[in-house]
Phi, psi and omega in degrees: 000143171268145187329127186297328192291318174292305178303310170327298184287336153334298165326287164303324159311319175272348172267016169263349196250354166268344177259347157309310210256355145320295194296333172254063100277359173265342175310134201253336190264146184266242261263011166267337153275326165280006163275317180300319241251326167292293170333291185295322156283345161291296198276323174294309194290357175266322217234330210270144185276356141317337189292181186277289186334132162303153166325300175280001151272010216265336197257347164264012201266148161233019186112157193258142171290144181212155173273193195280154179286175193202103180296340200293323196271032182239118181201155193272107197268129169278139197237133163253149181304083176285175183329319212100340206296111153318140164228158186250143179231122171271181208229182159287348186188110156092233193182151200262122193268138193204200194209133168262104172263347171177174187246150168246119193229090213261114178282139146229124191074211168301329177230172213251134181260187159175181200217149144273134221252128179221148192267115170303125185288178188075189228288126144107322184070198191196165162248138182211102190268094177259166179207150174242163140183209206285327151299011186251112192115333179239316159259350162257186194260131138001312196252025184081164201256185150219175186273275220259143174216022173021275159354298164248049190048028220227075180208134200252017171084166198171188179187129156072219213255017170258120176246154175287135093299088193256145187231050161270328202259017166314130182223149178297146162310128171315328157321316163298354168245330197232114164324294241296341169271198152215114206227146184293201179212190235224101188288160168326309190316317198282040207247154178219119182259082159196147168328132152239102190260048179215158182094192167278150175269170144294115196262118225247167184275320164341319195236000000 
């Protein structure tokens, strides 16, 4: 079992990113919220005893890289009824039990996209909107970003059968900074083949 002092501080991490993603949804401007919100994951990933950075990199860390923001990439996806279909989603180390309950269904530009919207199995469950797309492996992480994390509070609001997807706030899985974590991962279905050049990058040992 771990340590009560390691649950505590679990704690305290998902209720500061969860009254994070409170204050932007409450923010009447998006990208002076996606500014706070870089802020704020900066100093948890330097300070926190929770964070993702392995430990001995902590004293070198400088912030996480993003591309610039891009308002064109904030858009209100209308949600549809999906099967219901259990799915195994795979992960960084084993693999995540999860439910497809609906598509997010989205413009960019000239054309209309979609996502799979999926419920996290275990105590409470979650909605959790992971994404691949054409930048993934090479300016992004590999195993996909993610929109939605429920679970940990990481939900940018929405109303009825409409959700916010803004993919300025994409953000990478702990896995991708640490093995030591296990994190689900983005299934193929979910890939959008065209660049999403918002959000986060790959954070290089450099920076």
């Amino acid at each position: 079992m771990r340590p009560m002092t390691s649950l505590l501080t679990l704690f305290d991490w998902r209720r500061t990113i969860a009254a994070l993603y409170a204050d932007v949804r409450g923010a009447t401007d998006p990208e002076t919220a996606w500014a706070m919100w870089r802020a704020e994951r900066d100093r948890l990933f330097a300070e926190h005893l929770q964070s993702p950075i392995p430990t001995a990199e902590r004293a070198g860390f400088r912030g996480l890289p993003y591309f610039e923001y891009d308002a064109a990439l904030r858009v209100a996806a209308r949600l549809e009824p999906a099967t219901g279909s259990s799915i195994t989603l795979p992960a960084s180390s084993g693999t995540f039990n999860g439910e497809l309950f609906a598509s997010a269904r989205f413009d960019l530009g000239a054309s209309e996209h979609t996502l799979g919207v999926f419920w996290l199995e275990g105590y409470g469950g979650g909605v959790f909107v992971p994404l691949l797309d054409t930048t993934s492996g090479t300016e992004t992480y590999g195993g996909g970003r993610y929109l939605l994390d429920s679970v940990k509070g990481a939900d940018l609001g929405g109303q009825g059968d409409e959700l916010i997807l803004d993919f300025n706030f994409a953000y990478n899985p702990s896995c991708s900074y640490d093995p030591r974590w296990s994190c689900p991962l983005a299934p193929p279905s979910n890939r959008l083949d065209v660049p999403i050049r918002a959000g986060e990058k790959l954070l290089s040992k450099a920076e």
